[in-house]
Every structure is written in C-alpha cells, then in structure tokens.
N, C-alpha and C positions, 0 to 999 in steps of 0.2 A: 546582602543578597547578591550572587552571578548576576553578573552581566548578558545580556540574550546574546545567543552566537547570530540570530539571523531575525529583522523587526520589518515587516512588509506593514506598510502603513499609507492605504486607500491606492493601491498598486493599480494603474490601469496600462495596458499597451493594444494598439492599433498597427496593423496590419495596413497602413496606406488608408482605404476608407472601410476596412474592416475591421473593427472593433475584436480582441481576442479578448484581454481581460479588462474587468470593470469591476475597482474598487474594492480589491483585496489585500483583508488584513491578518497577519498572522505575526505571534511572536515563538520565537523557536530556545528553546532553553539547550543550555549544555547538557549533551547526555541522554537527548529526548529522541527516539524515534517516531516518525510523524510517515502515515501510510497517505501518499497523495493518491488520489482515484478519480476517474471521473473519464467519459465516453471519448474517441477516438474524434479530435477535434477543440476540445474542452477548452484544450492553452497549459497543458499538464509538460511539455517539455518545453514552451514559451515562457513558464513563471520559471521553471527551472535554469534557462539559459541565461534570463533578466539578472536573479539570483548570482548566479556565476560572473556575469559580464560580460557573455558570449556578443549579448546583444546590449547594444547601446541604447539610451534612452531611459535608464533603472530609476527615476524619480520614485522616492518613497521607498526605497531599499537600503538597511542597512547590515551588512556582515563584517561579522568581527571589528563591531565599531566602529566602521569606514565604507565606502563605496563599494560595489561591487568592482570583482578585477583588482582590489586594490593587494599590495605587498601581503601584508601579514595574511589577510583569506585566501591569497595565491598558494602560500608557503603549508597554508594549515588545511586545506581541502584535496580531498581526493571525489575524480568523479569517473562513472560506469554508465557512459553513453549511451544509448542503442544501439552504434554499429560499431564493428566489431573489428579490430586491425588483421589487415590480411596483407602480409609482407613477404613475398615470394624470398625465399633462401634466407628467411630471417629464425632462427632456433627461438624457442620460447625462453629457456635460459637468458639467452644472449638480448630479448626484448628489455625481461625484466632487471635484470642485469645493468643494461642503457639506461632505463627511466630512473632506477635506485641513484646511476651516480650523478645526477641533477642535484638529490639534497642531501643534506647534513647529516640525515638521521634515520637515514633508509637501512630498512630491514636486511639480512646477508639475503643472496637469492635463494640459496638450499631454504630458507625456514619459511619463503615465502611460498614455493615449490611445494613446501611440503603441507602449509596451511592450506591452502587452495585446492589439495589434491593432485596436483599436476606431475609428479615426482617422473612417474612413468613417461610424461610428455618433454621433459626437458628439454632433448635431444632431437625433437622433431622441428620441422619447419611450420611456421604458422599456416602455411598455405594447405598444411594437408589435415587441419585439425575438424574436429566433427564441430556442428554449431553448438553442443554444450560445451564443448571443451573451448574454443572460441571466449565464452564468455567469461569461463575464467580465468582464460587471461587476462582479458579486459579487465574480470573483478582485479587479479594481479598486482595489473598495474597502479590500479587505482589505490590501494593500501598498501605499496612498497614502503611509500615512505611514512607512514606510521598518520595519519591526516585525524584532526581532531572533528573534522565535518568531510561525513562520507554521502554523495550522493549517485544513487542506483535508480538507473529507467528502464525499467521491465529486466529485470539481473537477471531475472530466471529462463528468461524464451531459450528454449530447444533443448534447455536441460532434460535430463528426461527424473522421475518422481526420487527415486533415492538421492539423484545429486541436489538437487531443488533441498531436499534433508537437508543435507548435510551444508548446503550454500547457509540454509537459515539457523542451524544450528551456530555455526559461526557469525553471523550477524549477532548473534543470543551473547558471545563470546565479545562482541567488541561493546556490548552495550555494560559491560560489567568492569569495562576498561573506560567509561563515562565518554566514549566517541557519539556524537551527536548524526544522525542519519536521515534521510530524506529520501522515501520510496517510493517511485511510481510502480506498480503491476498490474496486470487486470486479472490477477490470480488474487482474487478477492478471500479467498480463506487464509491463503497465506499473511494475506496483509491483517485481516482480524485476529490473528494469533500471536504477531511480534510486533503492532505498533503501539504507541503509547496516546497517540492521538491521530484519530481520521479525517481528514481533508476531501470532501469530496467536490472535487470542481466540476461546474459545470453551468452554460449559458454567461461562461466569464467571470464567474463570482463563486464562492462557496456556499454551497446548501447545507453542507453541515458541516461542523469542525469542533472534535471533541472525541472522549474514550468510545471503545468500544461496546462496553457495558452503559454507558451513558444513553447510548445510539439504542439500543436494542430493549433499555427498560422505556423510550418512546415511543417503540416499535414494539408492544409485546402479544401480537398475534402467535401462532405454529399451530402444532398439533397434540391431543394427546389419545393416545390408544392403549390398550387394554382388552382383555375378554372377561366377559361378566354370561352369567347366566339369562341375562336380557335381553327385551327385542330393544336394535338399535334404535325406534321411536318414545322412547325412553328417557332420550337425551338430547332428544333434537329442539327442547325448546329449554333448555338450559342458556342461564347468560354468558352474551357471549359465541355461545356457537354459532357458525354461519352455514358448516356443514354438518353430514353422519354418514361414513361410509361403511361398511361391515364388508366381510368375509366368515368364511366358515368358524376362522379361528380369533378376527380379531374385530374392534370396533374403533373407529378415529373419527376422532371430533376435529373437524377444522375452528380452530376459536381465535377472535379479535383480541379478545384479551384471555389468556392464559390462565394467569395468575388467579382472577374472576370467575373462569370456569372451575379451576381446582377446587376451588372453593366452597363451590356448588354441588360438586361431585364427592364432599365427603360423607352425608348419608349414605351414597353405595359404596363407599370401600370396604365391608366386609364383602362385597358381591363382587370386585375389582380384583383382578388377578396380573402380572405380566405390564403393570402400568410403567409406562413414557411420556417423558413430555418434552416435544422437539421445537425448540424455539426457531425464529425466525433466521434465517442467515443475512449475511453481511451482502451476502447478492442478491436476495430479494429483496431487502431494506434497499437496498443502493439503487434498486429496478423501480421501486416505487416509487422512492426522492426524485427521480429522472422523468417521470411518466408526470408526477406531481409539477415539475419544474416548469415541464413543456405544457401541461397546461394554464398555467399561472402566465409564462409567458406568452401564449396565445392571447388570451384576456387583453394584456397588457400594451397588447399592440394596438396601436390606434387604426380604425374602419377606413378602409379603400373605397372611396366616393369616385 
C-alpha cells in the first residue's frame, strides 16, 4: 500500500484568541483530487498555508512523510495562490523561464506556454495581462517544474467560461499523470465534476468529507417534471413530495426523496410524457450543510446569563 502524500491528524490553529480550525482530519492519497469548499472565512487558505508551511505551528501535519516546509514536499509541490504576480517590465516567457531554472526537472518554457495556453502571451509584460490571463500564469508557474502535489485556491477567478474549460480540462490531464491536487473554488459545479473527494469546511471542522455521489445519495431531494394528461392535484400527495407546480405544458414535483417518488409514479407512466429527473446540486447540498451547521452551532453555545 502508497504511502499518503498529506495525513492532517486532529489539526487545530488559532488566530491569537480566535479559533480558525478545530480538529481536522484528513488523509490524502497519491493521485487523489480533493475539492476543498466551504464559506468566506471557513480557514480554507489557513489549512492550506498550515499544509505548505507558510505558517508555523503545523502540529498534526504530515506531507511527504515529514513536516510541512520540509526538503522533499518543497522540491515535489507546486502551489496557485490567490494573488496573482504582477511584475512591471517582467515578459511572461522570461517569469516562467526564472522559476523552471530553480529545479532539476522543469518543463522547456515553450511546452509550458503552450500547455497553459499562453503562447500568444509570451512576449508580453505581466503588468498588462487580463485577470484570466494573470492566473495562468500563476497556474504556470506553479507546474513548471513538473510538482507531484499541486495546490490551486480559487484557479479559476476572472477566467472567463471557455478558459475555466479548458483550465479543467487539463487538471483532467494531470490526474492521469497520478499528480495528487488540492482545490479550493466557490465554483461549486466545477468542483463536483473533477474531485475525487469533497471537503467541506466550515465552523473550523469538516461537515462532510467524501465522493460526490456519496454526498448526494444523502441528499436525495430535486425535482421531477413531465406532462401528463392530469390535474397536477394528482400528485400532490405522493411520497415524498413537498411541492406541485404546473404550467400549461409541464408538471414538477419538488420531492425529498426522489428515488421514493419515482417509484410512486410508475402507475402513471403510460400517462407520463417528456419525464426528468433533476437531482439536487452540489450548491444546494453545500447551502443546506451550512444553514444545518449554523444551527447546531447556535444550540451549542452555552446561554448568556
């Protein structure tokens, strides 16, 4: 059995007398993409910097079999910070170019240029690049030198929807090359489409941490619609439903369980035309978990006498 690239084991960090995180445990496998999530605040670039070694204090962290910060997770990570380098008279070539000749094993800059998309940009100065172009550099830099643990916090901001493609499209590409990765985004579709397991932080701890499909057969509310020859009161006490809504053309059931309703509903499928069925997303689960949290944690707090 591999050895974990990264073992957080009962992780807590404070803020001076602010508590950020509290007693989180995660194990990270070679090769694994892990979609980190969680509200503006959470500690989602605080576990991230612990991780790295940015920030001192990492009790209960282990990457690459040693400390954070230490030689070999220096040598073997690449990382895509939030902010973005902006180096007046500095050519994007000539960045990437700089950081490759640091290691041993860094990419030529044309193939880097040309993975990244930037071909066109070479020749320009970073100070005059758009904010998606900006970020790949950043990405860039971060996978010059070929890094077996990549991490990305929020990669995608200013991109605009094609390049966002194509950014994830290559992430698709590195996960095939067993490069292990670590993603903050608040582009929550994005992140339920290429992670292998979802983290979602929040109140300092993880509320959930597991597949996508895992997450969602807990969660299995959505919707299903169809047009039927029927009055939509027909359906309104079907198990399961909480709603019925009609139009001229169609009928949608809001159901708590799905699966449940389906079920229900197969006496009328010969009378079922045009049928869907729209499960829950990754951002209404994640809106719930959040709204669930913050009540648990109100509970939680002890009464102001």
């Amino acid at each position: 059995m591999t050895n974990p690239i990264i073992t957080l084991d009962h992780v807590a960090f404070d803020y001076g007398r602010k508590p950020v995180l509290r007693d989180v445990d995660l194990t990270v496998q070679p090769g694994e993409i892990i979609g980190l999530v969680g509200p503006n605040g959470a500690g989602k670039t605080t576990l991230l910097n612990l991780i790295q070694g940015i920030l001192p204090d990492a009790a209960g962290i282990t990457i690459f079999g040693g400390q954070p910060g230490n030689p070999t997770a220096k040598a073997a990570t690449g990382s895509m910070l939030q902010g973005n380098l902006k180096l007046p008279r500095v050519r994007v070539s000539e960045l990437i170019s700089l950081i490759g000749a640091q290691y041993p094993h860094a990419l030529p800059t044309n193939e880097v240029l040309t993975l990244t998309n930037l071909t066109a940009q070479a020749n320009q100065s970073i100070n005059t690049l758009s904010g998606g172009q900006l970020r790949r550099v950043t990405f860039a830099c971060a996978i010059v030198h070929q890094p077996q643990l990549l991490f990305l916090d929020e990669p995608t901001v200013g991109m605009d929807a094609q390049a966002r493609q194509e950014f994830w499209a290559l992430i698709e590409r590195m996960r095939t090359r067993h490069v292990t990765v670590i993603i903050t985004s608040h582009y929550l579709e994005e992140i339920q489409h290429v992670a292998d397991r979802i983290a979602i932080l929040t109140q300092g701890r993880f509320a959930y941490l597991g597949s996508w499909d895992e997450l969602q057969d807990a969660h299995n509310g959505g919707q299903i619609s169809f047009t039927a020859p029927l009055a939509p009161t027909a359906f309104a006490h079907l198990p399961g439903v909480s709603a019925v809504t009609a139009t001229t053309d169609h009928i949608t059931l809001t159901s708590t369980d799905t699966d449940l309703t389906v079920q229900s509903l197969v006496p009328f499928f010969s009378d079922l035309h045009h049928f869907t069925v729209t499960r829950q997303s990754l951002e209404t689960i994640y809106l719930d978990l959040l709204k669930e949290d913050d009540q648990n944690e109100e509970i939680s707090q002890p009464a102001k006498v």
